[in-house]
Residue frames as qw, qx, qy, qz and C-alpha x, y, z in Angstrom:
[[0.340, -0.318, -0.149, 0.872, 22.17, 138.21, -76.09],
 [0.015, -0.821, -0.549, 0.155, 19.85, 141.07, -76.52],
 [0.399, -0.218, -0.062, 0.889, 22.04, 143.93, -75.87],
 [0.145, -0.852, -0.479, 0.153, 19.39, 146.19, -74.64],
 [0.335, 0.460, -0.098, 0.816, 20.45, 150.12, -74.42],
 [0.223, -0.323, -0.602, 0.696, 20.57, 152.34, -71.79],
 [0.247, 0.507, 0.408, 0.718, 17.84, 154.50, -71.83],
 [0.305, -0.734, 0.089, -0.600, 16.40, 156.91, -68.87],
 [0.154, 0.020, -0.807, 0.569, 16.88, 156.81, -64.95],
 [0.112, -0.644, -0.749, 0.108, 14.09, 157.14, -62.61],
 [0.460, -0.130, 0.015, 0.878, 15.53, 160.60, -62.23],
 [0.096, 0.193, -0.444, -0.870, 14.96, 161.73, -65.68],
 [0.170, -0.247, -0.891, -0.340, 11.58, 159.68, -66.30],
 [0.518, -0.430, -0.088, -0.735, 7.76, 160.03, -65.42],
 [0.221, -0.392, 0.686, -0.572, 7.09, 159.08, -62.32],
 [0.795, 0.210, 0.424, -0.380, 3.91, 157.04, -63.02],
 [0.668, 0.566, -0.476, -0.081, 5.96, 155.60, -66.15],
 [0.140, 0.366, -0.815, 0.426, 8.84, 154.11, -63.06],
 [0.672, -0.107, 0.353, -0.642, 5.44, 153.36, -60.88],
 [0.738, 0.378, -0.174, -0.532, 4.39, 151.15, -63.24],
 [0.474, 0.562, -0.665, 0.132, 7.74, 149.68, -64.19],
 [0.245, 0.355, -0.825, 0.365, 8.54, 148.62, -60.79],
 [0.628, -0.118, 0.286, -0.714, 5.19, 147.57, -59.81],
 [0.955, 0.157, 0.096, -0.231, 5.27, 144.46, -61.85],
 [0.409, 0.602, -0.685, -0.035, 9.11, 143.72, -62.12],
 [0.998, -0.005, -0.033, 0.048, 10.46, 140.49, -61.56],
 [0.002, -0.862, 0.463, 0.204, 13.90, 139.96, -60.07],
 [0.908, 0.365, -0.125, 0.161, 16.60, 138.45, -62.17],
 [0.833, -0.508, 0.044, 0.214, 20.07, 137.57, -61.70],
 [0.335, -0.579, 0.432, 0.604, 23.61, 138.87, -62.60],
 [0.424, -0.219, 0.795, 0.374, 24.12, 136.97, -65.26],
 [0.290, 0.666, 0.648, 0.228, 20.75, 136.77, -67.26],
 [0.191, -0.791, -0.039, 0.580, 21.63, 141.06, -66.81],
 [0.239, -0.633, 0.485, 0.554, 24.26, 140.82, -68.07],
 [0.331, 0.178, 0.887, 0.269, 22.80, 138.75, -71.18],
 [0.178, 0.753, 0.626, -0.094, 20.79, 141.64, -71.72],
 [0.079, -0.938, 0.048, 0.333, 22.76, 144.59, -71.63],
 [0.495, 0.788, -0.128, 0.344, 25.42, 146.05, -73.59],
 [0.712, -0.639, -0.247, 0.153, 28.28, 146.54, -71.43],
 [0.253, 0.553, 0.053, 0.792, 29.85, 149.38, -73.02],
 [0.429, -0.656, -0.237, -0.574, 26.53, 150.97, -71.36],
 [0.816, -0.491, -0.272, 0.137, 27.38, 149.49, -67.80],
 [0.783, -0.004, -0.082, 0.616, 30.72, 150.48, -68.06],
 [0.069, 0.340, 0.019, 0.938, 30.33, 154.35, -69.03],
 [0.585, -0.608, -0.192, -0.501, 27.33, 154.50, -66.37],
 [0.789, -0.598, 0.132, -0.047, 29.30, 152.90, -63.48],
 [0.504, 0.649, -0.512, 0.249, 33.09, 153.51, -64.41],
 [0.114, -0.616, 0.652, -0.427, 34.26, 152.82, -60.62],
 [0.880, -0.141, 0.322, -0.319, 33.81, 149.04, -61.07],
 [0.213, -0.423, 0.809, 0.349, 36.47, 146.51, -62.09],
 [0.633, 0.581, 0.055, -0.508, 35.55, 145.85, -65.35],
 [0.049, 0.578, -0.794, -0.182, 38.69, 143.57, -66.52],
 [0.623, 0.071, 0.762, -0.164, 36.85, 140.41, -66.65],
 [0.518, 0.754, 0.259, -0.311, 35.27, 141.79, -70.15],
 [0.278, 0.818, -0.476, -0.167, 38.25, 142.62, -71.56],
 [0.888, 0.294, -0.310, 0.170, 39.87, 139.12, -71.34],
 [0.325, 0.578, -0.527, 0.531, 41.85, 140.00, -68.10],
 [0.489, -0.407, -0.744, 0.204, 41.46, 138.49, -64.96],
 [0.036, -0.688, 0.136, -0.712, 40.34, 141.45, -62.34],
 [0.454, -0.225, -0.682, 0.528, 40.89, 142.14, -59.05],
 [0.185, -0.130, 0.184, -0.957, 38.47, 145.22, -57.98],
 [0.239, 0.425, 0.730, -0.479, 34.96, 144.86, -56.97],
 [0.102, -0.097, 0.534, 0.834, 32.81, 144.27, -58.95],
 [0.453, -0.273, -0.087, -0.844, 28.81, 145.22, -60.24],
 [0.780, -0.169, -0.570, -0.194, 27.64, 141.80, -59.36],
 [0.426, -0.058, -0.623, 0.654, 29.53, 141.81, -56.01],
 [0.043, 0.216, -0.219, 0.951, 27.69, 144.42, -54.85],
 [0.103, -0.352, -0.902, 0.226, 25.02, 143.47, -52.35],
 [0.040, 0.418, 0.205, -0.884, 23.65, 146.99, -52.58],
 [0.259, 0.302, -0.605, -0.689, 22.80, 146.59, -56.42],
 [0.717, 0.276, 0.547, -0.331, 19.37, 144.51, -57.73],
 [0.037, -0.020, -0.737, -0.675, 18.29, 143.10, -61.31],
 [0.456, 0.414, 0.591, -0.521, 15.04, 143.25, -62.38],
 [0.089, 0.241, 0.754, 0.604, 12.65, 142.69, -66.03],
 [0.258, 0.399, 0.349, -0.808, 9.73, 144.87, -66.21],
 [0.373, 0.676, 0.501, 0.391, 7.90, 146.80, -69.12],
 [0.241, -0.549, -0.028, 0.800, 8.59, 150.27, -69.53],
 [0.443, 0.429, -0.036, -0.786, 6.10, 152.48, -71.59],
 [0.837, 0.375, 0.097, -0.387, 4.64, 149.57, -72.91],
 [0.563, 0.633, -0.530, 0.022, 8.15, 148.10, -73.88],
 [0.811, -0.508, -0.061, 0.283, 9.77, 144.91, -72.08],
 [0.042, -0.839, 0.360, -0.405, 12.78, 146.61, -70.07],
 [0.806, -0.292, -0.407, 0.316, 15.12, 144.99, -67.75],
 [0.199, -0.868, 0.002, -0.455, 16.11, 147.68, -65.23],
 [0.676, -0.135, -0.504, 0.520, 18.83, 147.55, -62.18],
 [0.434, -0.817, -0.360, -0.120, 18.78, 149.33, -58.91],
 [0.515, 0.221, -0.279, 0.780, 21.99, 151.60, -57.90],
 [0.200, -0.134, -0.346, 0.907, 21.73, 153.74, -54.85],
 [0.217, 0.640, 0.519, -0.524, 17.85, 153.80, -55.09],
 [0.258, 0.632, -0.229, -0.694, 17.97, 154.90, -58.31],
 [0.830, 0.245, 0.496, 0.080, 16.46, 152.45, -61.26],
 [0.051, -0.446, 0.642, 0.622, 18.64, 152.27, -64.36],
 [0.751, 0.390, 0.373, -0.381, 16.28, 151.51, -67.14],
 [0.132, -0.493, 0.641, 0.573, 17.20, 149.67, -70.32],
 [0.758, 0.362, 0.477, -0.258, 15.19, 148.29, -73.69]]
C-alpha cells in the first residue's frame, strides 16, 4: 500500500504537465487504485459514493468502482510516478 495523496486536477494543473501525464498512462484496475490511494482522499473528493465497505459495513449504494463512467490509470506527473483516475473528464491526479 502506497497511499499516494491527492494532489491537483487537470483543472488546476498545466496543461502540457496533464499532456504529458496522459500521453503515456497505462490503465490499471480498481483494486491496484485502490492499493495506491488513501481513501480518506477518495472519500472527501467523491462524498456521493457508498463508501461503507471501508468502514467494516457491508454497503448498499453505488459504488466508485461500479461506475462504468470512471477509469484508473499510472502515469508520471512532473517527473513523479502518479496514478491518476478519470471522473467526468476530469483527471484526478495523485503521488
Amino acid at each position: 500500500m502506497m497511499n499516494r495523496q491527492f494532489v491537483t486536477t487537470c483543472v488546476c494543473a498545466d496543461a502540457e504537465d496533464i499532456n504529458l501525464m496522459v500521453d503515456n498512462e497505462q490503465e490499471i484496475e480498481y483494486p491496484e487504485f485502490l492499493d495506491e490511494v488513501r481513501v480518506h482522499d477518495l472519500k472527501q473528493l467523491f462524498p456521493d459514493y457508498d463508501w461503507t465497505d471501508f468502514e467494516g459495513k457491508p454497503g448498499f449504494g453505488f459504488t466508485l468502482g461500479e461506475d462504468y463512467a470512471v477509469s484508473f490509470h499510472k502515469s508520471e506527473f512532473c517527473g513523479e510516478p502518479c496514478i491518476y483516475l478519470v471522473h467526468s473528464a476530469i483527471e484526478y491526479v495523485f503521488i
